[in-house]
C-alpha positions in Angstrom: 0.0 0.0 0.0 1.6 3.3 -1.3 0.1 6.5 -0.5 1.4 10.6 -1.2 1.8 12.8 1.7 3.2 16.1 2.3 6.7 16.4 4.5 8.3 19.0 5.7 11.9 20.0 4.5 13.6 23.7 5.5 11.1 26.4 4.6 9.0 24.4 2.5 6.4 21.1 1.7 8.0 18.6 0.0 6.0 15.6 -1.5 6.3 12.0 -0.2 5.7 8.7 -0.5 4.3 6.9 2.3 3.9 3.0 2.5 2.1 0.7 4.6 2.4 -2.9 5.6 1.2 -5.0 8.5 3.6 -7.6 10.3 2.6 -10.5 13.2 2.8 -8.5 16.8 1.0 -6.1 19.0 -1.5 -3.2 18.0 1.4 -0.3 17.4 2.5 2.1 14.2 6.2 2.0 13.7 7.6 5.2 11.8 10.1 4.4 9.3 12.3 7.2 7.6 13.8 9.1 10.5 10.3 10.6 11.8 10.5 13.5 14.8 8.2 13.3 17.7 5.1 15.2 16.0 4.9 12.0 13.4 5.6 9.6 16.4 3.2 10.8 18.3 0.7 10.9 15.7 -0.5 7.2 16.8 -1.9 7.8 19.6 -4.9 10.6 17.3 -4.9 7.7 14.7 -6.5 4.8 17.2 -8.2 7.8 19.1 -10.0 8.8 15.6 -10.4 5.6 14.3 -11.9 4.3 17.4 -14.6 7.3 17.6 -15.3 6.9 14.2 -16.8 2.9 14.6 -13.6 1.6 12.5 -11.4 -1.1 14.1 -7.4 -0.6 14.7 -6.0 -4.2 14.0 -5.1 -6.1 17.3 -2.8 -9.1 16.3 -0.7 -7.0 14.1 1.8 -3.9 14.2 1.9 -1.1 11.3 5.2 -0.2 9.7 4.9 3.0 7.8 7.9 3.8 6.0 7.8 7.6 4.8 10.5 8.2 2.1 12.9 9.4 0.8 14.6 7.6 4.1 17.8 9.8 3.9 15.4 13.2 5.4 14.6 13.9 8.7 10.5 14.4 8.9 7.9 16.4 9.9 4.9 16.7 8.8 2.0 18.2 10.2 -0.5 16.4 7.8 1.3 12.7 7.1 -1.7 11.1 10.1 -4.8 11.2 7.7 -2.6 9.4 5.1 -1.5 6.9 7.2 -5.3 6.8 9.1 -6.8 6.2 5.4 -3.8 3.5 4.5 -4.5 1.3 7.2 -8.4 1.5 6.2 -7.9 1.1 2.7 -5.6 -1.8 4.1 -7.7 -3.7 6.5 -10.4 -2.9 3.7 -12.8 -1.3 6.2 -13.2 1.3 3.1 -14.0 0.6 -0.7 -10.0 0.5 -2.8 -11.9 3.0 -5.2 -12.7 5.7 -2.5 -9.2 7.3 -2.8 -6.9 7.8 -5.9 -3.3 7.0 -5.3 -2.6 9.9 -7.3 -4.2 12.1 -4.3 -1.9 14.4 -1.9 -3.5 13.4 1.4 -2.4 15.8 4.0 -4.6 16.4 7.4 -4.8 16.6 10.9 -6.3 14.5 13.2 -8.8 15.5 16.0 -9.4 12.6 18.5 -13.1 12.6 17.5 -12.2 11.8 14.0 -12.5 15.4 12.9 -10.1 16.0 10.6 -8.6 19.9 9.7 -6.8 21.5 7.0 -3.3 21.8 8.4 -2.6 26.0 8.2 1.2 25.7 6.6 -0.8 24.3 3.2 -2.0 27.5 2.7 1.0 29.0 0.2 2.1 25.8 -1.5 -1.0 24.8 -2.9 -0.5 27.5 -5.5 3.1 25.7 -6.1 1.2 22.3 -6.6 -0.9 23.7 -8.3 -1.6 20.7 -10.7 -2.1 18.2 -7.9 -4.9 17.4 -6.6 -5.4 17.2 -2.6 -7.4 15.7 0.1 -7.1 17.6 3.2 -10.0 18.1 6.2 -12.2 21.1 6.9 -11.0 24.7 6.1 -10.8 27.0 8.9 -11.7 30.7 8.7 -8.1 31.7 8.8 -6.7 29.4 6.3 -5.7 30.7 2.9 -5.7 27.7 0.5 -6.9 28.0 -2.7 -6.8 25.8 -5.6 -8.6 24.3 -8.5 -9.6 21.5 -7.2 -9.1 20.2 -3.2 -11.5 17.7 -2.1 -12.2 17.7 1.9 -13.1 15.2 4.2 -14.8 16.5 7.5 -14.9 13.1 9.5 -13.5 9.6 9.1 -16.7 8.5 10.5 -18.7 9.5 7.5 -16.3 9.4 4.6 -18.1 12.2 2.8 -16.0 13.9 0.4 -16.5 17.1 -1.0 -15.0 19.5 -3.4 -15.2 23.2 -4.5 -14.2 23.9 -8.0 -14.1 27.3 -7.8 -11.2 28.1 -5.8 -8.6 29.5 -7.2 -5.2 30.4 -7.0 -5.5 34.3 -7.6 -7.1 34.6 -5.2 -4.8 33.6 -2.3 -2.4 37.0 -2.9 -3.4 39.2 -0.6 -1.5 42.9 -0.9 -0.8 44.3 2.8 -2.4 47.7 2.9 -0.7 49.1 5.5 1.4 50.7 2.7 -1.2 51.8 0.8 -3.1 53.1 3.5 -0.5 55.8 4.8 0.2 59.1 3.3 3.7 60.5 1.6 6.0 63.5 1.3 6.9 64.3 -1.8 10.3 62.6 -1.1 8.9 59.8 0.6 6.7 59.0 -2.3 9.7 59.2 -4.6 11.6 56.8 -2.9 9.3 54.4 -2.6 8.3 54.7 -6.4 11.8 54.6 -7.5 13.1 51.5 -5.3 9.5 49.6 -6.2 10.2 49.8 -9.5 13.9 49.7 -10.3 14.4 46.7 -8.0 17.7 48.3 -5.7 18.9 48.0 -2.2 18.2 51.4 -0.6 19.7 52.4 2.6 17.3 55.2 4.8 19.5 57.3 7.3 18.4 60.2 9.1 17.0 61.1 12.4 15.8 58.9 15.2 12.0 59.0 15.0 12.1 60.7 11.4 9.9 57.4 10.3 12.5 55.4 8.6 11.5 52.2 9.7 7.8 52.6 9.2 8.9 54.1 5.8 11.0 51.0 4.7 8.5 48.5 6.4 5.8 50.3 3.9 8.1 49.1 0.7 6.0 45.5 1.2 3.0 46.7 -0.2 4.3 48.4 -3.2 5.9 44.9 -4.6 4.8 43.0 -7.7 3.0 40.1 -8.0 5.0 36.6 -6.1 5.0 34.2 -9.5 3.8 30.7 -8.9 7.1 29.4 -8.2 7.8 32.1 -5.8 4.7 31.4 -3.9 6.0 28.0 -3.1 8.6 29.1 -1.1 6.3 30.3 1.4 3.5 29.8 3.7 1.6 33.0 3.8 -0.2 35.1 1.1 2.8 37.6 0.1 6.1 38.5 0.1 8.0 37.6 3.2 9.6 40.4 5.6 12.2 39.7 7.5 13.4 41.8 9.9 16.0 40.3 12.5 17.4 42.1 15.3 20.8 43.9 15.6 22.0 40.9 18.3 21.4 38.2 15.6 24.5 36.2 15.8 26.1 35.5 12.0 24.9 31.1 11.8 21.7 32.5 12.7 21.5 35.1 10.0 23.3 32.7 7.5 21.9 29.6 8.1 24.2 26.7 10.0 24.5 24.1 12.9 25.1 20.4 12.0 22.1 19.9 9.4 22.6 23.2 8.0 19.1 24.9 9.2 17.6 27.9 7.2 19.1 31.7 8.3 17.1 34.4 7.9 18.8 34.9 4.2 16.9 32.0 3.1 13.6 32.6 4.6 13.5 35.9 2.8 13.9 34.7 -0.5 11.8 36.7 -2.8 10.9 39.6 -0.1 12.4 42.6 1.6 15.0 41.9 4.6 14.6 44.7 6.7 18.1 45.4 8.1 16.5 48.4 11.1 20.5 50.1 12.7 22.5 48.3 10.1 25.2 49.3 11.7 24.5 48.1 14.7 25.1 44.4 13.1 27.9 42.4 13.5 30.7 43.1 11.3 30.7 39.5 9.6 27.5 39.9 9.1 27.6 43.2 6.9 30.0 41.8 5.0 29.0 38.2 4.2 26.1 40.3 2.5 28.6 41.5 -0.2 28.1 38.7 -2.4 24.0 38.2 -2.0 23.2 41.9 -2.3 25.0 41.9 -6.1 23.0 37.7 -6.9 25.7 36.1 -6.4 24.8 32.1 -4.6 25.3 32.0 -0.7 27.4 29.0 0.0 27.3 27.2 3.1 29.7 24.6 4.6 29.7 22.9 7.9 31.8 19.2 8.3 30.7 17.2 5.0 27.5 19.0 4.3 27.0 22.4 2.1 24.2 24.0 0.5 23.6 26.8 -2.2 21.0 29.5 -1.2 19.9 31.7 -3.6 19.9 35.3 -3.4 16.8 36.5 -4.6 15.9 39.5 -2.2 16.2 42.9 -1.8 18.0 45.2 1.1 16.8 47.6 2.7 18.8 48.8 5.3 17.6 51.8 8.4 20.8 53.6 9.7 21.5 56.4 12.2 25.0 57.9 11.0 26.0 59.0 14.6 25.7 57.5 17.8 23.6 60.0 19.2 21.0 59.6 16.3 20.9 63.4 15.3 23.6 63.9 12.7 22.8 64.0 9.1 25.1 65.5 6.0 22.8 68.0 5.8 22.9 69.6 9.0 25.9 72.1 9.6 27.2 73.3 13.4 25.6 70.1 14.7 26.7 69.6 18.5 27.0 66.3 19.4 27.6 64.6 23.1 30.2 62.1 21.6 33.4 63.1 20.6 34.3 63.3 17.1 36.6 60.4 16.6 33.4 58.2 18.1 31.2 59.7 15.5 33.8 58.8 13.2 34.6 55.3 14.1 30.7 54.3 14.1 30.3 55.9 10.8 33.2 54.1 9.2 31.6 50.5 9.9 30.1 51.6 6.8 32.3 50.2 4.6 32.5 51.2 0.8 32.2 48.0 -0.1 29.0 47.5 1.0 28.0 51.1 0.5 28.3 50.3 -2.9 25.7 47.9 -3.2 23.2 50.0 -2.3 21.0 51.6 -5.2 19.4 54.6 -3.4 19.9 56.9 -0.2 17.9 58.8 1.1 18.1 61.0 4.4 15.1 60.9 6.5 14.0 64.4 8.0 10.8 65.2 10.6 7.8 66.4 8.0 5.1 68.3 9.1 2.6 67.4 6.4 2.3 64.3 4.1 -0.1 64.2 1.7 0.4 62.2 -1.1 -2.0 58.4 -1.0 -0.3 55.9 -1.0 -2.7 54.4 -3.7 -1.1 57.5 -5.6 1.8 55.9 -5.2 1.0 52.6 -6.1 -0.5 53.4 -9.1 2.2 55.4 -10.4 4.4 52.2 -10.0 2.3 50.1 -11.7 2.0 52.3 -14.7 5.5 52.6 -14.8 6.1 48.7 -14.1 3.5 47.8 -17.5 5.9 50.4 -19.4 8.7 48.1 -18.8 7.0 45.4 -19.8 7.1 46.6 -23.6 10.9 46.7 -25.3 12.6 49.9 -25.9 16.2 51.1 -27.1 17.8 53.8 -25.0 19.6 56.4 -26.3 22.3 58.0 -24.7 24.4 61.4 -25.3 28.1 60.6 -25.5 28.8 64.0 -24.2 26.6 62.2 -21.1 28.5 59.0 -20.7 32.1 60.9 -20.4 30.3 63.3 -17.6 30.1 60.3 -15.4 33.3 58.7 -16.0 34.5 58.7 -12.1 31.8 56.8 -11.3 32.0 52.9 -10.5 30.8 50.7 -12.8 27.8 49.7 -10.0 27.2 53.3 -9.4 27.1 54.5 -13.0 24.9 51.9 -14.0 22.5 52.8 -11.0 22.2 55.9 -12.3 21.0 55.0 -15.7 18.3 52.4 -14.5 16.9 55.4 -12.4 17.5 58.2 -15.5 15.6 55.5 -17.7 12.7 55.3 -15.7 12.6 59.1 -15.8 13.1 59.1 -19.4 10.2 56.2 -19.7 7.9 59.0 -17.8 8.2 61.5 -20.6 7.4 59.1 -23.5 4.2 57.7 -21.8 2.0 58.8 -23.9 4.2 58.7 -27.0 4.0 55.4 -29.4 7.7 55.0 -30.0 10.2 51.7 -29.3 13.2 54.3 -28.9 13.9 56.6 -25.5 16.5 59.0 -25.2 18.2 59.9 -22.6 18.6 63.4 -21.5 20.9 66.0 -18.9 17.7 66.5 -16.9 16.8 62.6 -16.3 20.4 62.0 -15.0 19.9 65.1 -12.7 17.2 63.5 -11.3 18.9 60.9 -10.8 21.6 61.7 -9.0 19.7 63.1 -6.0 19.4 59.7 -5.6 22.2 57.6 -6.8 25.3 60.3 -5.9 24.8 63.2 -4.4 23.5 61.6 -0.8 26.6 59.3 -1.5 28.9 61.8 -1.9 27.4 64.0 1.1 28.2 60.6 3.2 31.5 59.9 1.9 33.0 63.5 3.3 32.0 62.6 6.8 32.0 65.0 9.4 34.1 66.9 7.7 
């Protein structure tokens, strides 16, 4: 008897196969396949369900369920109504045709027979989204959707029922905190111009100047998670990540003898929210160097190793002083700490990994913000369906040489923002070619060199 069940492996549901014979001994379930204690204790809801629901549990024989692949360590929250429905469909106390073995059977167990749509299904049903499932009741806060899930509300009845008309749109669900909040003019710039060109922006300014509600806000302004970005999670959008300054580096990596998930993996395809970067151990800001420009994070502990991808974006809350006050653009500023403090905590900003942010912007106290952010929003989706359609981008040569001092990174920053400037302009013309113009690289650089430049003097 061979049944499919779901499995849990690092961030994500992982199908597997789950077999079922009986052998001479007493009534007991033996786990196969290196099961934790959830799965072990799972027997105990089995013949607690079973028995409540008029079935019988077999008395002169013992149940070895082998989950596989054997070589992974499980845990499932769902494997008990696969292997409750196995040793029914084995003992032949239910017809062979009720289930198809092509079924994912994934459930919990209540001790009534009750059985409940586990709540991690929720994000990966869009990922399998060709399967088809058999899971238990849905709960008012799960999120599952798909085109076809059949549910089965109690052993005891055996009733299965599906809805058709689920589906998978529907399960993305924009947070609105974003969109609910209102914008300086400068505010609503940055948000539109790292939305849609896709950089690592680093916010410094002022303590309580709103930087980190400003940078948690960026989550509602993403795109659309593809199908096979859903999968890697178990809600209904993007992840955020936020760890705290005192986050040691195998936490924030990933590590330990199995090589468990950091917080760089679990923000794949989200924002990592890096509030007093500098605050961070050193090792920390630095092993970023190679994930913030897509390069693979590789891990190695003993004999084991693992490639994470690094598909996620920075952004990165700072104050530049220790007292939280100075700024570039504030002259005669007198600080309580003396100046080679102020200059020490500003230098753990290395240029390295100042470099490999797109944007800066310093944060100031406003007095009036009045921009939507459903303003905002639709400005970036206007611009993101412009870059949908192919263009050739004409540059000045007299432009190219002006920016010559420039790092490669940096200079090529500073065209992806003048672009989208330039892409503004021809909106509403009908034409595959853009040029480039003095004006859209000035409007650039308030955010691509200037603030850079203003940071890289110090407190001089």
């Amino acid at each position: 008897m061979k049944l499919k069940s779901l499995i849990q492996n690092r961030n994500r549901l992982e199908i597997a196969d789950v077999e079922i014979e009986f052998i001479p001994g007493i009534p007991q379930i033996h786990f196969l396949g290196l099961p934790d204690r959830q799965i072990k204790e799972s027997f105990y809801r089995i013949k607690s369900a079973l028995k409540n629901s008029g079935y019988k549990f077999p008395v002169t024989s013992q149940m070895i369920v082998n989950i596989k692949p054997n070589h992974l360590r499980k845990s499932s929250r769902g494997v008990e109504l696969a292997v409750a429905l196995g040793l029914l469909l084995k003992t032949e106390q239910i017809a062979p045709d009720s289930l198809s073995p092509d079924w994912i059977i994934y459930g919990e167990l209540g001790l009534d027979g009750t059985v409940y749509e586990p709540t991690d299904l929720g994000g990966e049903l869009t990922y399998f989204k060709n399967e088809t499932f058999l899971s238990g009741r849905k709960s008012e806060t799960s999120q599952s959707s798909l085109n076809r899930i059949f549910r089965l509300s109690q052993i005891k009845d055996f009733e299965i029922s599906t809805n058709e008309n689920e589906l998978c749109e529907n399960f993305f669900t924009r947070p609105k905190e974003g969109l609910e909040r209102f914008y300086s003019e400068d505010e609503a710039e940055f948000i539109f111009l790292t939305a849609t060109s896709q950089s690592h922006a680093l916010l410094a300014g002022d303590s309580g100047a709103g930087k980190s509600t400003l940078a948690r806000s960026l989550l509602s302004f993403l795109p659309v998670p593809t199908d096979t970005e859903v999968g890697r999670w178990h809600q209904a959008w993007r992840p955020l990540v936020a760890p705290h300054p005192s986050i040691t580096p195998a936490a924030f990596l990933g590590g330990g003898q199995n090589l468990y998930e950091g917080e760089v993996e679990r923000v794949q395809g989200g924002l990592l929210l890096m509030d007093e970067f500098l605050e961070y151990d050193p090792e920390i800001l630095e092993s970023l160097r190679g994930p913030m420009t897509g390069e693979k994070l590789r891990l190695a502990r003993g004999s084991a190793n693992r490639e994470i991808e690094s598909n996620f974006r920075v952004i990165a809350t700072t104050n530049l002083c220790p007292c939280g006050k100075w700024t570039p653009l504030k002259k005669n500023l007198s600080c309580r700490y003396s100046r080679l403090r102020c200059t020490r905590y500003l230098e753990k900003l290395s240029g390295p990994i100042l470099d490999r942010f797109g944007l800066l912007f310093f944060t100031a106290p406003v007095r009036e913000r009045k921009i939507s952010g459903y303003k905002v929003y639709e400005r970036i989706e206007a611009m993101n369906k412009l870059l949908s359609f192919e263009k050739i981008f004409k540059t000045n040569a007299v432009i190219s040489t002006f920016y010559a001092d420039l790092t490669a990174r940096r200079r090529d920053q500073l065209e992806k923002l003048a672009r989208l400037y330039a892409l503004e302009r021809y909106s509403e013309k009908n034409t595959s070619e853009v040029t480039l113009t003095f004006d859209d690289y000035n409007r650039a650089e308030k955010w691509v060199t200037i603030p850079f430049q203003q940071l890289e003097k110090g407190m001089s």
